[in-house]
C-alpha positions as a printed NumPy array, in Angstrom:
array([[ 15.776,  -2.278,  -0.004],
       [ 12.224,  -3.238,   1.65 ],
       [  9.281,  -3.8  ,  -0.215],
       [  7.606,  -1.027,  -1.427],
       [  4.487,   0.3  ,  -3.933],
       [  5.057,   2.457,  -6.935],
       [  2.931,   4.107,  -9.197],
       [  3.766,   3.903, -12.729],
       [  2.425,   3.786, -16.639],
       [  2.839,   2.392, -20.013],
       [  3.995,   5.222, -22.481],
       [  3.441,   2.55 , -25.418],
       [  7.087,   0.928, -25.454],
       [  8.262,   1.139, -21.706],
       [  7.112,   1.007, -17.93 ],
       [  7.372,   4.399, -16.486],
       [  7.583,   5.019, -13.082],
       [  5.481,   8.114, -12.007],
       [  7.673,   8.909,  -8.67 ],
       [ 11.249,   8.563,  -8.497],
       [ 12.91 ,   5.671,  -6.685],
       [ 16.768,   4.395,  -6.723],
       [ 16.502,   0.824,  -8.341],
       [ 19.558,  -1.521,  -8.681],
       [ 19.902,  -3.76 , -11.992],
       [ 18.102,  -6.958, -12.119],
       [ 15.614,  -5.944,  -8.787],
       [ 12.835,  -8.196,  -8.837],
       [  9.638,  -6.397,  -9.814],
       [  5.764,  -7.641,  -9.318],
       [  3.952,  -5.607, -12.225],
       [  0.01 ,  -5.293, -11.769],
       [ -2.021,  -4.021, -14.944],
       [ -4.953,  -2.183, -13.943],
       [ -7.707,  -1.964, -16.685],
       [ -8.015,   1.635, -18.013],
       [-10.931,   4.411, -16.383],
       [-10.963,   1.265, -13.797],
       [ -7.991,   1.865, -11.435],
       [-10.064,   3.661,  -8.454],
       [-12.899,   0.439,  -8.156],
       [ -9.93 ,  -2.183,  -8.669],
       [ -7.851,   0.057,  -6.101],
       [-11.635,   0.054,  -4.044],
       [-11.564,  -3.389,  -4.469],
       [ -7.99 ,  -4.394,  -3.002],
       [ -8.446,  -2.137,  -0.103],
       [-11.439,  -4.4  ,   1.237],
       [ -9.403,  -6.987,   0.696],
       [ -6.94 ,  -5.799,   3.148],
       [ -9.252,  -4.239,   5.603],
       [-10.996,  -7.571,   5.294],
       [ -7.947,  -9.78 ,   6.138],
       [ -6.539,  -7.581,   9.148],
       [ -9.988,  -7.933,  10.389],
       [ -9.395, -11.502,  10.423],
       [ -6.494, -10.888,  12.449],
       [ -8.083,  -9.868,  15.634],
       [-10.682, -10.956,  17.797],
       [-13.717, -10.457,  18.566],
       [-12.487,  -9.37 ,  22.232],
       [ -9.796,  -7.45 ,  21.514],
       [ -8.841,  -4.809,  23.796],
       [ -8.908,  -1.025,  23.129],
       [ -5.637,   0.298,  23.274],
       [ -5.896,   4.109,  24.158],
       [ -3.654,   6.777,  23.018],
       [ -2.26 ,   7.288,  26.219],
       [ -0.472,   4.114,  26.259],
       [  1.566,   5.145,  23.298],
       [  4.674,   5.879,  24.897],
       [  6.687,   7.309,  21.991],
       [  4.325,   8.759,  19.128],
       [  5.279,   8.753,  15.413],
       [  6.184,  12.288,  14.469],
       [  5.411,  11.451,  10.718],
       [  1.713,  10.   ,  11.321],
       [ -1.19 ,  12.586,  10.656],
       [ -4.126,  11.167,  12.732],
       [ -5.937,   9.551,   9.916]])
């Protein structure tokens, strides 16, 4: 199974997840509490952190790539 990010909450005895996903006994899980009314500036907050770091990744001279050297699109992406 690859890496992947799940929403989920604390019902006051267990971890819930809040979408369903196949998990095999003894996966190894990375839990991250989010302080309560705060998810959306924390969430904020990790998103710069990642657009900030795959900024880092690229120069200041990197080339545009246009579309129209995509030579086989993703069906599933919506043009965000």
């Amino acid at each position: 199974m690859k890496a992947v990010t799940l929403r989920a909450h604390f019902d006051g005895e267990n971890i819930r997840l809040d979408e369903a996903c196949a998990l095999e006994q003894d996966t190894p899980l990375t839990v991250t509490v989010w302080p309560k009314g705060e998810e959306e500036e924390l969430r904020a907050g990790w998103d710069l952190v990642a657009a900030t770091t795959l900024t880092g990744a690229y120069a200041d001279d990197e080339p545009d790539y246009p579309l129209e050297l995509i030579k086989e699109p993703n069906p599933d992406y919506e043009g965000r």
